[in-house]
C-alpha positions as CSV (number, residue, x, y, z in Angstrom):
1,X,0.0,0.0,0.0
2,X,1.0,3.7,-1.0
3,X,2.3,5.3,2.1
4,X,-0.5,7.8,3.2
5,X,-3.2,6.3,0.7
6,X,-5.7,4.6,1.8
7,X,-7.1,0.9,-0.1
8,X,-8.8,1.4,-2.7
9,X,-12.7,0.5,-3.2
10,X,-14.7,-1.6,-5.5
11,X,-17.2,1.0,-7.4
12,X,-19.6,-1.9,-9.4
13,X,-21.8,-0.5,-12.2
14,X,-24.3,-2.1,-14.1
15,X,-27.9,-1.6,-15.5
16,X,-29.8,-3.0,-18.4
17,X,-28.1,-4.1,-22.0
18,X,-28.1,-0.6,-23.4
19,X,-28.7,1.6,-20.2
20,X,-24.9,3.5,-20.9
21,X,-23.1,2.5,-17.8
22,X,-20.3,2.1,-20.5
23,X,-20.6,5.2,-21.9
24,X,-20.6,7.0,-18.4
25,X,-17.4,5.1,-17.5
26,X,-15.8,6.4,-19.9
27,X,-16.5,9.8,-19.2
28,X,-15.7,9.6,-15.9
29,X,-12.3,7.7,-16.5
30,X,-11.4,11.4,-17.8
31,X,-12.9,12.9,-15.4
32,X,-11.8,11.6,-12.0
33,X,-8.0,10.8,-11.0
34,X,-6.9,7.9,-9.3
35,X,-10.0,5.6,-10.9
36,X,-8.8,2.2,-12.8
37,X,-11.4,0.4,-14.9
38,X,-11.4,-3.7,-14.9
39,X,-11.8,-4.7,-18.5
40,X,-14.1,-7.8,-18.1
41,X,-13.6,-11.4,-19.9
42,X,-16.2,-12.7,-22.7
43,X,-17.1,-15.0,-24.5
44,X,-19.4,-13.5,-27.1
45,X,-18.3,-11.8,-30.4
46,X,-16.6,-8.4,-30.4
47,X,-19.0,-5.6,-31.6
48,X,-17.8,-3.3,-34.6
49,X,-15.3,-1.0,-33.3
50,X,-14.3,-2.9,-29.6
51,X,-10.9,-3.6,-29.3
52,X,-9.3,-6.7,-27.2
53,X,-8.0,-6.0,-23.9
54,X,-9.3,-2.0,-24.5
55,X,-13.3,-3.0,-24.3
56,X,-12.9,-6.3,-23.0
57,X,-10.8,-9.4,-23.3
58,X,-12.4,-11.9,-25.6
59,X,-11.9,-15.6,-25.1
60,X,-13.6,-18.4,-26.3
61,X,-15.8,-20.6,-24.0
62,X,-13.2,-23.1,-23.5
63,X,-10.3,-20.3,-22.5
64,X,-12.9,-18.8,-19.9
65,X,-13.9,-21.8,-18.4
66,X,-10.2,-23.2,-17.8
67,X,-10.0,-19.4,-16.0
68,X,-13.0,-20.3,-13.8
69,X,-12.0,-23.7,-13.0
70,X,-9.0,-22.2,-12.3
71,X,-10.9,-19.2,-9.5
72,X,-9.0,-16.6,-11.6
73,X,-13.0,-14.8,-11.4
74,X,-13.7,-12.4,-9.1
75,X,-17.2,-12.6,-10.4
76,X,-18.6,-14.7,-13.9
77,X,-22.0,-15.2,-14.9
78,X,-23.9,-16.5,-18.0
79,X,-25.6,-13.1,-19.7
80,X,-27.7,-13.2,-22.5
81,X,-26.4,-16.7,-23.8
82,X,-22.4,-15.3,-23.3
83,X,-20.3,-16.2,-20.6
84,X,-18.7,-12.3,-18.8
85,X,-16.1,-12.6,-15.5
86,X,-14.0,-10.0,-13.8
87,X,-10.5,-11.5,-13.3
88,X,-9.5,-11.1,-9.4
89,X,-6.0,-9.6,-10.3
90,X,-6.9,-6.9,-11.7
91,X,-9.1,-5.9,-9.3
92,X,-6.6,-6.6,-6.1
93,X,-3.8,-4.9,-8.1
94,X,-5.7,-1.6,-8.2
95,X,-7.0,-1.7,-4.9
96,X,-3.6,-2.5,-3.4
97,X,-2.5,1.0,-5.3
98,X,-5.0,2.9,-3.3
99,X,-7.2,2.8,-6.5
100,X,-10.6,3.1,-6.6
101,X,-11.7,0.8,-9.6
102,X,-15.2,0.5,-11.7
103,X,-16.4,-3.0,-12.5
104,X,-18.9,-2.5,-15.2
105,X,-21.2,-5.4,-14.8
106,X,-24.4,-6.9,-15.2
107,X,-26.7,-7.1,-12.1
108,X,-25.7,-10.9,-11.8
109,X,-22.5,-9.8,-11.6
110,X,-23.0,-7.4,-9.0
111,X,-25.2,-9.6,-7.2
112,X,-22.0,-12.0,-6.8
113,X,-19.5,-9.1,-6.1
114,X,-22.3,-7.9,-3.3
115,X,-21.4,-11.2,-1.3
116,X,-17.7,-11.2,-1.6
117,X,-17.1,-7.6,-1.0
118,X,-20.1,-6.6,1.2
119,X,-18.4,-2.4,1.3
120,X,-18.5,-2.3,-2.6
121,X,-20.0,0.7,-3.8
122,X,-22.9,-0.6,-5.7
123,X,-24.6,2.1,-8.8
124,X,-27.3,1.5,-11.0
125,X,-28.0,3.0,-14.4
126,X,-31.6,3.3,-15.5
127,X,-32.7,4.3,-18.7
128,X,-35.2,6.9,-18.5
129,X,-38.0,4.7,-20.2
130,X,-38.2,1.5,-22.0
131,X,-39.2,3.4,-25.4
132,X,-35.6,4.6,-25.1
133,X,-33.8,2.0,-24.1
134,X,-35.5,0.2,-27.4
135,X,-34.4,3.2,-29.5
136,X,-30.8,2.8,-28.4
137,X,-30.4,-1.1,-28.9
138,X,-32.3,-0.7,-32.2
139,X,-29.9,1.9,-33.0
140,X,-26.8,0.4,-31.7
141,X,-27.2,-2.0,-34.6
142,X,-24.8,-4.6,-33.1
143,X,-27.0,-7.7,-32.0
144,X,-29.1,-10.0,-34.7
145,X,-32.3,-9.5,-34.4
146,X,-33.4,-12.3,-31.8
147,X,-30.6,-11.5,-30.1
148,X,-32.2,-7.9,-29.6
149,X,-35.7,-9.3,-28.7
150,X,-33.7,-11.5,-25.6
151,X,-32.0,-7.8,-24.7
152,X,-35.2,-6.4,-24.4
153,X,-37.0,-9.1,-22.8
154,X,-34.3,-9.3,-20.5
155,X,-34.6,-5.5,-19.8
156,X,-38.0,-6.0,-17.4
157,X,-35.9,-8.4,-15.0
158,X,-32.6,-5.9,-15.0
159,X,-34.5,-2.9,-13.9
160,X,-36.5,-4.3,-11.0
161,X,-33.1,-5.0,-10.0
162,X,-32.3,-1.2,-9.5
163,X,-33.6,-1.8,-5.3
164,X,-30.8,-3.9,-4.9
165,X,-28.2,-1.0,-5.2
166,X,-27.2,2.0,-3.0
167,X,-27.2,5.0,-5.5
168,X,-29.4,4.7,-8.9
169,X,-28.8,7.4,-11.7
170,X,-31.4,8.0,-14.6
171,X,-29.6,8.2,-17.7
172,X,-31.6,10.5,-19.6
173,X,-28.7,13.3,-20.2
174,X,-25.4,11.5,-20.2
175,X,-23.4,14.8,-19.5
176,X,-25.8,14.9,-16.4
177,X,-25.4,11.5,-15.6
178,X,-21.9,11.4,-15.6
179,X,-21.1,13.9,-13.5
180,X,-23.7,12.1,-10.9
181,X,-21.6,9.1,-10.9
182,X,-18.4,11.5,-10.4
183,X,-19.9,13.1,-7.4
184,X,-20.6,9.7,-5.8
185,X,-17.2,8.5,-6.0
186,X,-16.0,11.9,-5.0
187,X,-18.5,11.8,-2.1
188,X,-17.1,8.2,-1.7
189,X,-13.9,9.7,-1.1
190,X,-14.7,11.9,1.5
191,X,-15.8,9.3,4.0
192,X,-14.4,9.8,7.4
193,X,-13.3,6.0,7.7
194,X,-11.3,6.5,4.2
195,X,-9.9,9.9,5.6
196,X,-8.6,8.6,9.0
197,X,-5.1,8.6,8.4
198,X,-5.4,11.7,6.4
199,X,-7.0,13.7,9.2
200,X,-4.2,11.8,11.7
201,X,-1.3,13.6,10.0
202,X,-3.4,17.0,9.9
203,X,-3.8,16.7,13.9
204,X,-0.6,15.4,14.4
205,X,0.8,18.6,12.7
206,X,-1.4,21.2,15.2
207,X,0.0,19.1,17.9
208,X,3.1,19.9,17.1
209,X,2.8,23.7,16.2
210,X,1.0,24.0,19.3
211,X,4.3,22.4,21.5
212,X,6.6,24.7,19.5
213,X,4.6,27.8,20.0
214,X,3.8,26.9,23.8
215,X,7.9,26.9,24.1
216,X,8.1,30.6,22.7
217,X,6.1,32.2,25.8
């Protein structure tokens, strides 16, 4: 551990296929310093545009099955037909930085990390309506078209998740929404438990100002 920085802390992320937890990540990851990002193993086919290891690590099902048998997964679950795990040292590696890190993961996912890590900071995305969260699969273009209909018939069960988590942002203005999720970790932050050692050295320094002006009278 950093001297004077306190562990880091799991910050999980999900919502529904198409809610823009992604897309808020990667604001953020601009946005706020000292923030890693654990790119998440898959089995399913990269979309147009998504970059190994950058977006997320694509394996085939054999490959991430050896990893699981293996307990190299933090968290794994089966979403939407496709396997998705977060590798455990990634995560331990930032936290043992003093970085906070974002898991961007599907409410299974989160459910599992809930468990194992019962501090995580747990946020949910919601779309603002299901009419828009339609419109933006639709115009995502990237799934066939029954694999669209399980997204959306998925979507029902995702949402009603959304009680489950401590802070829930509506995504209906991503600048908006992005700075919400940048004021939680901030707020995060700010806790007095992560600020103890912090606040230590402060007092320790008024102890000592106040010995060495108590010797000048």
């Amino acid at each position: 551990m950093p001297e004077g920085r306190a562990r880091g802390k799991l910050i999980v992320v999900s919502s529904p296929s198409g809610g823009g937890k992604g897309t808020l990540i990667r604001r953020v990851l601009k946005i706020v310093p000292d923030v890693g990002y654990s790119v998440s193993f898959t089995t399913r086919a990269p979309r147009v545009g998504e970059v190994h290891g950058q977006h997320y690590f694509f394996v085939t099902h054999e490959e991430f099955k050896e990893m699981e048998r293996a307990g190299e997964f933090l968290e794994w679950a089966v979403v939407h037909g496709n396997l998705y795990g977060t590798a455990c040292s990634q995560v331990e590696r930032e936290l043992v930085e003093g970085r906070d890190i974002l898991l961007e993961i599907d409410v299974q996912g989160a459910d599992s990390v809930r468990e194992l890590a019962p501090d995580a900071i747990t946020i949910f995305i919601l779309p603002p309506s299901f009419e828009i969260l339609c419109a933006r699969l639709t115009a995502r273009g990237s799934e066939a078209p029954e694999q669209l209909a399980l997204r959306l018939r998925n979507s029902r069960h995702e949402v009603e998740a959304y009680s489950r988590f401590e802070y829930v942002i509506i995504n209906d203005d991503a600048d908006h929404a992005a700075a919400e999720l940048a004021s939680i970790i901030y707020a995060e932050r700010a806790r007095r438990e992560r600020r103890v050692e912090a606040a230590e050295m402060v007092l320790e320094s008024f102890t000592q100002t106040a010995e060495s002006s108590s010797n000048k009278f």
